[in-house]
C-alpha positions, 0 to 999 in steps of 0.5 A, a space after each residue: 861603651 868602650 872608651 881609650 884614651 891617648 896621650 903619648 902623642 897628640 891626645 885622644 879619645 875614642 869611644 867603641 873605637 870612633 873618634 871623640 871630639 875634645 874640644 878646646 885645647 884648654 878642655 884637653 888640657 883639664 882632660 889631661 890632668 884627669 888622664 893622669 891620675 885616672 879614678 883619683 881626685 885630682 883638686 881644682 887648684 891643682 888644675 887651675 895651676 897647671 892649665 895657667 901656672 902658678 902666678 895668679 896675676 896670670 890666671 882669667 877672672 874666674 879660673 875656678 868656673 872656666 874649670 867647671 864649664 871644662 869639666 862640663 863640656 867634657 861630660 857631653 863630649 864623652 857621652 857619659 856624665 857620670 865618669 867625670 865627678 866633682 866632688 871635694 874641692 876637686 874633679 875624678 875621671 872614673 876609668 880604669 888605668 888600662 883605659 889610657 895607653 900611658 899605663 900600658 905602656 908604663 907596665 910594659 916597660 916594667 915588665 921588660 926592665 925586670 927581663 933585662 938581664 934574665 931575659 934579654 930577649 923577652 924584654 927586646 920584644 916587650 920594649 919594640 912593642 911599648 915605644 911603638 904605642 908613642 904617636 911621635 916623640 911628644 906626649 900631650 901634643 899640642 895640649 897647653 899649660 905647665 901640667 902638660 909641658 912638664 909631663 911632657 918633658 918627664 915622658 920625653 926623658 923616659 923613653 930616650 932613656 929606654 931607647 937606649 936600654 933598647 938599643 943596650 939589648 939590640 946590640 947584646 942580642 948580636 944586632 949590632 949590624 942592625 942598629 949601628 946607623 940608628 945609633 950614629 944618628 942618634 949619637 949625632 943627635 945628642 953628642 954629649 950623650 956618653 951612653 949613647 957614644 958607649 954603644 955605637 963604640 960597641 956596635 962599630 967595633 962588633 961589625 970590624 970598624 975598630 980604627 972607626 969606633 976609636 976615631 969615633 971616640 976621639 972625637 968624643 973626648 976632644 969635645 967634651 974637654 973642649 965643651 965641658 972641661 972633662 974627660 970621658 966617663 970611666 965606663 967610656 974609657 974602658 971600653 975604649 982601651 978594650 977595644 984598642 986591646 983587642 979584647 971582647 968588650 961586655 956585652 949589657 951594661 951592669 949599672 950600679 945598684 946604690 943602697 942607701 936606707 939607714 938600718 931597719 928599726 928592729 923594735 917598731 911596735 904598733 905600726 904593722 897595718 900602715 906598714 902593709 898598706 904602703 908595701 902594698 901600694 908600691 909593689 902595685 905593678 906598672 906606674 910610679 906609686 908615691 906614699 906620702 906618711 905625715 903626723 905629729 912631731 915625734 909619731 915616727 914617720 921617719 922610721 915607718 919610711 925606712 921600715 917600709 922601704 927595708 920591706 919591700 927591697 925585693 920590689 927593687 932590685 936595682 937599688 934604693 935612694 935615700 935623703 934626709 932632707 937639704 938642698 934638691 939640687 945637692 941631693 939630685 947630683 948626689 943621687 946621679 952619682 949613686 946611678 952611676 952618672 955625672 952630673 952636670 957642674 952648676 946644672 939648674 934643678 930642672 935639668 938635673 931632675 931631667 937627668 935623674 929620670 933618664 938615669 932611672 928610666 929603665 931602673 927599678 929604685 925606690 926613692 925614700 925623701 925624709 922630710 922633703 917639703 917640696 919632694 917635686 923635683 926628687 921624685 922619681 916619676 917614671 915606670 917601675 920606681 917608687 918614692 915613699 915620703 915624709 914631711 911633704 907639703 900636702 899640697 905639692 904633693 901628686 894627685 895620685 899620692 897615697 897619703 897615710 896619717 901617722 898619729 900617736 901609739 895605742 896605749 897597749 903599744 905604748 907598754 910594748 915598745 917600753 917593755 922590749 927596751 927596758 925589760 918586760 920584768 921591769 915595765 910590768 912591776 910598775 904598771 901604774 907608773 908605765 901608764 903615766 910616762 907612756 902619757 907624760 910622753 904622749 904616746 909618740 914612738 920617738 919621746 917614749 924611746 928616748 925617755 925608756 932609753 934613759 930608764 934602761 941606761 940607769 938600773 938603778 931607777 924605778 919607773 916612778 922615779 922617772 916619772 917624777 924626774 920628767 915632771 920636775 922638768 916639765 
């Protein structure tokens, strides 16, 4: 038995190529939340959450047995029980990930991102290929619930940002004439949209309609001083005085490549298999792949994210996103500016969030949120990017996150990271006394770094002799 699932239009099934019937609508919306995190365990709350909201004075009497009985009917209408599981407190959907078209498409649009400039050709036919698999613009058609809507709106935003990296390559590849209508209806469609503007300037130029392309952009200029008060973006501008110029404008747009990790900790100890099962994880081809480290204060969650992320820099070619914690909406403007965008003044959350995917449709970045309770609205949550988090509320946390418990030092670990910034000579003849304060600290990276920080600042000190001055104080 061979099932397909569909999403990228309105959602669907088919079993050994006949169509399944899904039911209900709110069936389909359990169905599509199980679509989106396929073979992982996504928790009933979260379900209930996203078929009626997160307000309970809105949800039915009992959510969590409508869910069930959902999840029940799903099982008779797919013909085999066993692929849909409960178990913990939540519901699995055991199919592979080529099984919903949402992965293959999300895999091709990595694949094609990575050709952009290398092989602009290849990437053409691999973007042709993976927006035609969209039935319509809208995904999740006609499912209901908060789940459905805002997957349709993260979806709805990647793929006009790739529509424009498509569009970006037509007119590379000498296809101006081609596309030039397409894209004046597409500008008309969104006319504060500079990219947009920027490439029927390129396309209209390049066919010989120059005195068109500068009425064009006059136009967008006077409309965005008189909607919004600016000016157009720089990249617009150029383009513009280039073309009055006469000169040859570029052809694929260089977008910048922000790289905001602080420096790699050299001396991390004792962290080298969770380092390798995170790079792992967002090297993983295709998707959007989240790890989530969490522990005790002081384990160093912090400085493992940085260290994973330093590790798997050649992953992203197009750059890499910090934050360290603040206000979302300040740090969704700070990162469009990174991406060589401008947001919005006084703009809502939810439309930056929209604008930053869109700003990463089409990217390779890895995001590094540290100590993000809600990280939601940052992640980047398109194909080809990555977030790794810290200090993240499990429970806002995706279902296909994978979470990685960060806890105290071994004890032989312990030693080393005391012995490489104090000095191996000094550590080794007070074994005694280095075994208490790696105790007296806990065992945590970040208290014994300070506490072996202070010993190697005063020479004149013997490893007992803090010991005690850490004890007098408690």
């Amino acid at each position: 038995m061979r099932l397909e699932f569909r999403v990228l239009g309105p959602l669907g099934a088919t079993c050994d190529g006949r169509e399944v019937d899904l039911g209900r609508p709110q069936q389909r919306a359990v169905l599509a939340a199980l679509l989106l995190a396929p073979g992982q365990l996504v928790p009933t709350d979260r379900l209930v959450e996203g078929l009626w909201g997160e307000d309970d004075t809105c949800w039915p009497k009992d959510p969590v047995g409508q869910i069930g009985t959902h999840a029940h009917r799903l099982r008779r209408a797919l013909g085999a029980p066993e692929l849909l599981v409960a178990a913990a407190g939540g519901y699995r959907l055991a199919v592979p990930r080529e099984a919903v078209d949402l992965f293959r498409y999300e895999g091709a649009t990595a694949e094609a991102v990575a050709l952009r400039h290398e092989d602009p050709a290849r990437a053409r036919e691999l973007l042709v290929a993976a927006l035609a698999t969209w039935e319509g613009d809208r995904a999740l058609d006609g499912v209901p619930g908060a789940f459905a809507e805002r997957t349709r709106e993260r979806l709805s935003a990647g793929r006009f940002a790739l529509v424009k990296t498509l569009f970006d390559l037509e007119v590379a590849l000498g296809r101006h004439a081609d596309v030039v209508e397409s894209l004046a209806v597409l500008a008309a469609a969104h006319p504060q949209d500079e990219e947009v503007h920027r490439l029927h300037l390129l396309a209209l130029h390049r066919c010989g309609r120059t005195a068109e392309a500068l009425a064009v952009y006059e136009a967008l200029r006077e409309r965005l001083d008189r909607e919004l008060g600016l000016e157009p973006a720089p990249v617009v501008v150029e383009l513009a005085e280039r073309i009055r110029r006469g000169e040859t404008p570029m052809s694929l747009r260089r977008l910048p490549r922000p790289g905001q990790l602080p420096p790699d900790i050299p001396d991390l100890v004792g962290r080298a298999g969770l380092a390798g099962q995170a790079q792992q994880v967002l090297r993983t081809a295709g998707g959007s792949p989240v790890v989530a480290l969490s522990g005790p204060a002081g384990c160093g969650t912090s400085a493992l994210a940085v260290h994973v992320a330093h590790g798997v820099q050649d992953a992203f070619p197009d750059g890499q996103l910090y934050a360290g914690g603040g206000d979302p909406g300040t740090i969704l403007a700070a990162f469009l500016r990174a991406l060589g965008e401008r947001p919005a003044g006084c703009a809502p959350v939810g439309e930056l969030t929209a604008h930053y995917r869109a700003a990463l449709a089409g990217r390779r970045v890895l995001v590094v949120l540290d100590g993000a309770a809600d990280p939601t609205p940052l992640l980047p949550a398109v194909p080809g990017c990555a977030a790794v988090v810290t200090g993240a509320d499990p429970e806002v946390l995706p279902a296909e996150a994978v979470r990685l418990a960060v806890g105290p030092l071994e004890p032989h670990d312990a030693h080393e990271l005391l012995a490489r910034i104090v000095g191996v000579e000094r550590i080794s003849r007070e074994p005694a006394a280095a075994v208490e304060l790696a105790g007296l600290c806990g065992h945590l990276p970040v208290l014994l770094r300070t506490a072996a920080t202070r010993l190697a600042a005063r020479p004149w000190w013997s490893v007992a002799d803090l010991v005690r001055w850490l004890a007098e104080r408690g």
